[in-house]
N, C-alpha and C positions, 0 to 999 in steps of 0.2 A: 372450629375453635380459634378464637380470635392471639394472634400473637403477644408474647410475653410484650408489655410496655419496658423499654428502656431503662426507666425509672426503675424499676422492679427486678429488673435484672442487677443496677448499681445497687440497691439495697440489700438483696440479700449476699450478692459478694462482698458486702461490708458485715451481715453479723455473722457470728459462728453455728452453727447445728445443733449445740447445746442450748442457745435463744430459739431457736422455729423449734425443737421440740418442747420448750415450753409453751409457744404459742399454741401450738397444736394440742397440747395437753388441755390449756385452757378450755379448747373448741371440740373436747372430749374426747379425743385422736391419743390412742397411746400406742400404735405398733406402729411406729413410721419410722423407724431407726432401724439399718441394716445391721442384721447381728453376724459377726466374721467377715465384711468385710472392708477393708484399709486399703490406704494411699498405697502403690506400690512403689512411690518415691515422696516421701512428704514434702508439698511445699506450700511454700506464705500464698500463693493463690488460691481464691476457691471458685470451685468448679461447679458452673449453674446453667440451665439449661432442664428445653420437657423433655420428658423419656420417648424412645423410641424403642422398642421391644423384642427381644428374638426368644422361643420359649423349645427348652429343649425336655426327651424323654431318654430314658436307657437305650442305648444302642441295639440293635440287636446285629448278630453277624451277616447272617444272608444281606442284609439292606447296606449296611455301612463299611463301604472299602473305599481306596482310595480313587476309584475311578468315579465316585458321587460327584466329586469336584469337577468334574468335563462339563460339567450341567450347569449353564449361567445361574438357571433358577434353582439350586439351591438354595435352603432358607436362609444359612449361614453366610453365603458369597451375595446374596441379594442383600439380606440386611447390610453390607458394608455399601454394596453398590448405589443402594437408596436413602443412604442417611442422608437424613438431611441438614441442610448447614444451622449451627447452633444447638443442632439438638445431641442428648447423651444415647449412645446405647447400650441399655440395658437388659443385660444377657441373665436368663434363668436357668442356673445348671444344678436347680434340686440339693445345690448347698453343696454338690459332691467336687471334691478339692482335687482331685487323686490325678485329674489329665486336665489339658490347659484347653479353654474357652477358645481363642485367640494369640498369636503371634507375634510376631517384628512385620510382617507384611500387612497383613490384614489391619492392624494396628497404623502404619503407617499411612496406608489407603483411606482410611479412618480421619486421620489429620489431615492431609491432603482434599480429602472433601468438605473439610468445614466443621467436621462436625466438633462439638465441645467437650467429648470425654466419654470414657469407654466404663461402666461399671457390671463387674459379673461376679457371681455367688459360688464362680470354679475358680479354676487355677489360671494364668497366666503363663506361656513360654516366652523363649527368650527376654526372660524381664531381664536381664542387665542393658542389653541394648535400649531395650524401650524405657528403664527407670530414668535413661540419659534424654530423653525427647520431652520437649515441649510438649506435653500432651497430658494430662492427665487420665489416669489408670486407676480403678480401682478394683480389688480383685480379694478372694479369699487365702492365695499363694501364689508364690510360684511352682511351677510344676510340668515337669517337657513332656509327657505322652500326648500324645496328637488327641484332640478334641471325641474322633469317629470309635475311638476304644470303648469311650462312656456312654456318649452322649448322642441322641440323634435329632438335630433340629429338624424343626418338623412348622416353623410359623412365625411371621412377626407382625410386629402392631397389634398384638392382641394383651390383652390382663394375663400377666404372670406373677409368678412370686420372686423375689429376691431378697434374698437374707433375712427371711422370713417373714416379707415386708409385700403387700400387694401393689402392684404398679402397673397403673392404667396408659396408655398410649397418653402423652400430650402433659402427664403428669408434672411437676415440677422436682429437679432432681439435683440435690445440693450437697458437695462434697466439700469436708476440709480435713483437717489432720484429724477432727473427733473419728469420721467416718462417713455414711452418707442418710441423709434424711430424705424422706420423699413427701411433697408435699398436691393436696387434693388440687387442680387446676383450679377451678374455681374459687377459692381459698389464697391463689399466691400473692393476688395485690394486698389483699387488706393483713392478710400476717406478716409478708414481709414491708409494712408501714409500724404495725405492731412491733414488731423485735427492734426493730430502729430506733426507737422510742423508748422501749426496754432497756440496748442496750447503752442508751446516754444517760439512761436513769442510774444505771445499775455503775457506768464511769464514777458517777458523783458518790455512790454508795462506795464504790471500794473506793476511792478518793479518803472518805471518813473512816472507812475501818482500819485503813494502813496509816490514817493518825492515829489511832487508838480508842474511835469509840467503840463501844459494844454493841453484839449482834443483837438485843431486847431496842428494841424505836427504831433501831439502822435499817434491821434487814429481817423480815418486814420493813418497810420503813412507817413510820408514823405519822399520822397531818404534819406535826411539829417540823419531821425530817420532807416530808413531804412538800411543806412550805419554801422550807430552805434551799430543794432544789429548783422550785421556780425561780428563785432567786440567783441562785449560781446559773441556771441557762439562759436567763434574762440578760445575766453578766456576759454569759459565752457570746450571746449573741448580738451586743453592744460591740464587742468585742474585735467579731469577723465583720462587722458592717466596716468597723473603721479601718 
């Protein structure tokens, strides 16, 4: 799979989540939105980058103790080991909130390697330290029981679910204060050129509506309005030339 273009990555860290899942809606895509879960520290950045995978099942006791962790190849200590730089990873914890995915270490290891941001469907530990790092987190809580209570990873790189959302290795994975969208790889150049475009139309739309015209010809817009704005971007862009 050929790497995210540059270009493509500046575009969608300029529109919000609320434009790609329009786009997406268009291209008949309606479960792309992570339901439960949020920024663990809201900020003005947004976090973009393909997915990289770890898919966990119920714990059971016999298998999961603390002595798992002696084992490089652990799925959970390997997927941090192997991220790769720019990409998100994307932790499936079967939506269960109750013990934490990841850490202050593991998380740190995480940023330290490059990678672009940590999104899972469990809990979160030590988030006060980590809501303080550079790094964006997204998570369903916080919440301190050690991962191995719940959860046993068991794989990564492969299709999982999160937030009820399927997420394929390589995915495109785009968070901001809405939450997080995931978008099909193949699909990210030309939606995120779409939503661009969208959202400089929809600038000039609220431009009109916060003068006071009405949402009948605005929004929708109409030819009428339609015209108008070729006009205004025409202007924008006399505008940056000079």
């Amino acid at each position: 799979m050929q790497p995210l273009q540059p270009e493509t990555i500046e575009r969608l860290r300029a529109v919000s989540t609320a434009t790609l899942t329009t786009q997406l809606f268009k291209r008949g895509f309606r479960n792309v939105f992570m339901q439960g879960v949020r920024a663990l520290r809201p900020s003005t950045r947004t976090m973009v980058g393909p997915a990289s995978t770890l898919r966990n099942i119920p714990a059971r006791e016999d298998l999961d103790h603390l002595g798992v962790f002696a084992d490089p190849g652990h799925p959970q200590r390997r997927s941090i080991e192997t991220a790769k730089e720019g990409h998100i990873l994307v932790v499936d914890c079967r939506g269960d909130a109750r013990v934490a995915s990841a850490g202050q270490i593991l998380v740190t290891r995480l940023h330290v390697r490059g990678a672009a941001g940590l999104v899972s469907d469990g809990g979160v530990r030590d988030s006060g330290p980590i809501s303080e790092m550079d790094f964006p987190v997204f998570c369903a809580c916080p919440s301190a029981p050690l991962n191995l209570v719940l959860h046993h990873a068991v794989d990564i790189d492969v299709p999982i679910a999160c937030g009820g959302v399927p997420v394929y290795p390589g995915d495109v994975v785009v968070g901001d204060r809405d939450g997080v969208v995931v978008i099909p790889r193949a699909l990210a150049d030309e939606v995120a050129t779409d939503a661009a475009a969208q959202e400089e139309m929809e600038e000039f739309i609220l431009e009109r509506i916060a003068g006071g015209a009405p949402l009948p010809g605005t929004y929708p817009p109409s030819d009428e309005t339609r015209a108008a704005y070729e006009v205004w971007r025409s202007s924008r862009r006399k505008t940056a030339i000079a």
